[in-house]
N, C-alpha and C positions, 0 to 999 in steps of 0.2 A: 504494500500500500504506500502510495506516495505522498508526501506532503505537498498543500497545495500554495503556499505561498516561503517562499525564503526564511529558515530560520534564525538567519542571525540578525531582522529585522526586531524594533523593539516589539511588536506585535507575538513576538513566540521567544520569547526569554528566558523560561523555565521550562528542564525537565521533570516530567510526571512518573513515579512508577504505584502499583497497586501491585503488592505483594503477597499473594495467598500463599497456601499451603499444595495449592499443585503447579497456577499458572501463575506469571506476568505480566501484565499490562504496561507498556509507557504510550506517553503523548507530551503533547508540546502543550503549554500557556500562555493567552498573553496577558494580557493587563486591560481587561473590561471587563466593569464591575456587573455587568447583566451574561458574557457569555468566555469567561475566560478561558476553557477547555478548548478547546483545534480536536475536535471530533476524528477529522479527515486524518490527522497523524496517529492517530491510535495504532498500534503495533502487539499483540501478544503471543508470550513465547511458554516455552514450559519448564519450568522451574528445574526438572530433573536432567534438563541438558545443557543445563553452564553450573559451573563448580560454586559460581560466587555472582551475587547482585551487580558487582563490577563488569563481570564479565557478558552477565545479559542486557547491561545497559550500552558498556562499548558497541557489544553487536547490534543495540539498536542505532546508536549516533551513525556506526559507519554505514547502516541497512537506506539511512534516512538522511544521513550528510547534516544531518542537524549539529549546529554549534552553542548548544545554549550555555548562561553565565551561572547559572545555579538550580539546586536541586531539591523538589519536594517528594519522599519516598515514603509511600503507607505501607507496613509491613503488618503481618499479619500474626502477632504477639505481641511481647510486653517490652516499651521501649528504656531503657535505662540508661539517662544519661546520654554518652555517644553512643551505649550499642543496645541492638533488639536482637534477639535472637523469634527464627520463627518457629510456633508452635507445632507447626505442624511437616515441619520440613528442615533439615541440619543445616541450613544456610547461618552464620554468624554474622553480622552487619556492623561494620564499625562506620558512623560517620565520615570519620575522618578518612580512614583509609580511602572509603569508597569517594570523596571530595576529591583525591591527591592521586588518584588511579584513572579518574574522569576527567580533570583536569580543571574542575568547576569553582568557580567562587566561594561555594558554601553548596551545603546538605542537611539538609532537615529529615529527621527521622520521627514518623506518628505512627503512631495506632490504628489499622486502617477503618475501626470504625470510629476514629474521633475525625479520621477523613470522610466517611462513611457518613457523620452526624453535619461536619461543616458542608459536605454534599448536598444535603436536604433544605441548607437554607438559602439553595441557588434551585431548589425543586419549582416547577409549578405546576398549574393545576391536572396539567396535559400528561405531565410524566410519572403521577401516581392513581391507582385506581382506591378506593377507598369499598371496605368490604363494611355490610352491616350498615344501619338506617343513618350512623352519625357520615354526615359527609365535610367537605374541608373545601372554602375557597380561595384557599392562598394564602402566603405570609402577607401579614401587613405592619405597623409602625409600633403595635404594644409588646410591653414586656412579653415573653412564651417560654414555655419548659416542656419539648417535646424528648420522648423517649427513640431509640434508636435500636431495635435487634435483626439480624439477618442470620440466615441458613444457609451455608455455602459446605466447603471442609471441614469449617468447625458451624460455633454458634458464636458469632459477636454482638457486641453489648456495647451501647455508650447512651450519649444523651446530650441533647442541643439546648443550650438557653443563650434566648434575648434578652438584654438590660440595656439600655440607655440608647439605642441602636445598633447594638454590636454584639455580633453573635458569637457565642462560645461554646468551643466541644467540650463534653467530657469524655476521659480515655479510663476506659473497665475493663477487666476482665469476667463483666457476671455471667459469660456461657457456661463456668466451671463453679456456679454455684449448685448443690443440691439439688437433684429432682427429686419433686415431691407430688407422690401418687393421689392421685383423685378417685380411684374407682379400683374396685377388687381386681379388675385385668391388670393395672398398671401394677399393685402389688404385685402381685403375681411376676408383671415383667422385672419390677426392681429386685424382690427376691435370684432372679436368674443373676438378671447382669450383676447384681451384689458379689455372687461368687463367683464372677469371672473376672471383675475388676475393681472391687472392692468397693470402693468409694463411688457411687452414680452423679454424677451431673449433668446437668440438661444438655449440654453438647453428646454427652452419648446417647442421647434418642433423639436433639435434634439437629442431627446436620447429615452429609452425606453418610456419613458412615454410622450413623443414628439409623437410617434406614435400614441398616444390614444388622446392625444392633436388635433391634427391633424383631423381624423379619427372624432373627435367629432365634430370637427369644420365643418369638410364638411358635414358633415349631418346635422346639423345647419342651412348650408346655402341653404341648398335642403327641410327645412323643415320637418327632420325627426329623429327620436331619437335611435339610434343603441342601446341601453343600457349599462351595466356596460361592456365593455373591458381589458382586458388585453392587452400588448404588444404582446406576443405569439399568441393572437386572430388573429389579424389582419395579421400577417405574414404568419399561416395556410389558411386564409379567400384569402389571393393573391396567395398562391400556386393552391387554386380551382379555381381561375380564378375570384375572384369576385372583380367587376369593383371600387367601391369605396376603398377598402384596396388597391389596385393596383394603381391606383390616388394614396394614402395616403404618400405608397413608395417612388413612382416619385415625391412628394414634399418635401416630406425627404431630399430623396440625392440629390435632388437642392440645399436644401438650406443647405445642408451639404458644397456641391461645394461651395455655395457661401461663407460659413464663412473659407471655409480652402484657398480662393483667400484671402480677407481679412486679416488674418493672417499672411500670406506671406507676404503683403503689408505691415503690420505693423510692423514685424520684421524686413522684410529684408533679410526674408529666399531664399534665389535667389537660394539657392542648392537644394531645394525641401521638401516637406513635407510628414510625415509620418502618416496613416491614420490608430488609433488605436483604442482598448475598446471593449468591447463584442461583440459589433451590427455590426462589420464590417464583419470579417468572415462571419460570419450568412447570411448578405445583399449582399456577396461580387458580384452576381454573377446580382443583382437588381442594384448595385452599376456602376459596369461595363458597363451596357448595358443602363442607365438612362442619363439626363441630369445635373451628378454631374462635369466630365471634362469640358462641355460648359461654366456653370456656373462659373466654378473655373477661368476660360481664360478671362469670359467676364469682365474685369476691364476698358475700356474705351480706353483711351492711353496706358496703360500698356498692354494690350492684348498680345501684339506681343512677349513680354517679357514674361507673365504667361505661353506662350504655350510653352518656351522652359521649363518650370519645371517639375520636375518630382512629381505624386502624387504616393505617396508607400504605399498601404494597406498591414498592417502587418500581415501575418499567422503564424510567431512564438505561436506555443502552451503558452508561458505565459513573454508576454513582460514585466508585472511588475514587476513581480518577477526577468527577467532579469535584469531588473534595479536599482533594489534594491539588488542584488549583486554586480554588480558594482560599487557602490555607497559605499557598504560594502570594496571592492575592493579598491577605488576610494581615501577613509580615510585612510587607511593603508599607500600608495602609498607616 
């Protein structure tokens, strides 16, 4: 894919990456406060075929002739300092090295859902679908404290707040808090994964490999052994109608609903939350039609309260990279 205008104009100044735990994303930025992403340079590559972040961002500069003076990097873990390590994949990330390897000005290293969070507050109303009666027309000029979870690799967590006109992420790791069971099946499921990996957290039943998690466990409790799975398995196995992947789904996006109520709850996000990561697209329409809005409402006394929120599954084609120009955006400012 080719860039379509010169990047060493002030128009694309910054390099972008989105750092998961399989693929990478880069793109170019430029400096406009309504569309700073360069859609047209987007570039992704797969994380298991360059040894180091350096090395897959080189092959993008040289893929794309692009020169830019500094660098916004969403990784997909917990950032410390100058370095992140990714959760989900042995890449070690030093700022600096990677700044003095690229040859850049500077490198910023986030959280790709605090990229993920500063993404949403370049959202509009075009690029999220809103599930459930509460609907959403857009940011406007008051204070907000929206929540932030997506289902991709893992499950990430953050959270967006507006004060004074200026938006800010917050950087979480809540995918690895506790799951906690709603209904005698879910025990059931916790009991399995309990003893296969001890400690359950909602990233292990919701993200890609939450499906296989899952999908394992019920066949566990049926007494039978589906064999090795992929995520993509299971998603084709519910398109033919077959009944345990279809189960697998509908546990999913429960328990999806229930940690993005939770969330809320813990923030404070009373504006609503945004529902991001690979798996959502893909699910969106399993999503929709599942027990993930019940779930999300059912809080007890809060109820009445969760039903006026809005839940916003994002179809922006690349919200972290939206974010991470923002962010780029965001520093300048």
């Amino acid at each position: 894919m080719s860039v379509s205008q010169s990047p060493t104009t002030p128009a694309a100044d910054a390099l972008l990456a989105d750092i998961g735990g399989t693929n990478a994303r880069f793109a170019l930025a430029r400096q406009d406060k309504r569309t700073p992403l360069l859609l047209e340079s987007v570039l992704e590559f797969a994380v298991a075929d360059f040894p180091s972040l350096s090395d897959a961002a080189r092959h993008y500069l040289d893929s794309t002739g692009a020169n830019p003076r500094r660098g916004v990097f969403a990784v997909a873990g917990r950032v410390d300092g100058d370095e992140a390590r990714i959760t989900n994949h042995p890449w070690v990330i030093s700022a600096a090295r990677t700044r003095d390897a690229l040859g850049l000005e500077s490198v910023e290293l986030v959280n790709d859902f605090a990229a993920q969070a500063m993404g949403a507050s370049l959202l509009q109303v075009e690029d999220v679908v809103a599930l459930g009666a509460a609907g959403w027309s857009g940011h406007d000029e008051a204070d907000r404290t929206f929540a932030v979870i997506g289902a991709g690799t893992g499950l990430g967590v953050g959270g967006l707040l507006r004060r004074d006109g200026r938006y800010y992420p917050l950087q979480t790791e809540g995918g690895h808090v506790s799951f906690a069971p709603s209904t005698p099946e879910e025990i059931e499921i916790l009991q399995h994964l309990s003893g296969e990996f001890g400690r359950v957290s909602n990233e292990r039943l919701v993200s890609g490999m939450g499906l296989v998690n899952l999908h394992r466990a019920l066949s566990a409790i049926a007494g039978e052994d589906p064999g090795p799975l992929k995520p993509a398995d299971i998603t084709a196995r519910a398109r033919e109608g077959d009944p345990r992947s279809l189960r697998t789904i509908d546990i999913f996006c429960a328990v999806f609903g229930a940690a993005a109520g939770d969330l809320v709850l813990t923030l404070g996000a009373w504006d609503g939350v945004f529902l991001t990561g690979g798996l959502v697209p893909k699910l969106l329409p399993s999503i929709a039609h599942s027990g993930f809005r019940q779930r999300f409402e059912h809080k007890g006394r809060f109820s009445a309260v969760m039903a006026r929120i809005p839940t916003l599954a994002v179809i922006h084609p690349q919200p972290g990279l939206l974010g991470a120009a923002a962010l780029a955006q965001h520093t300048r400012s």
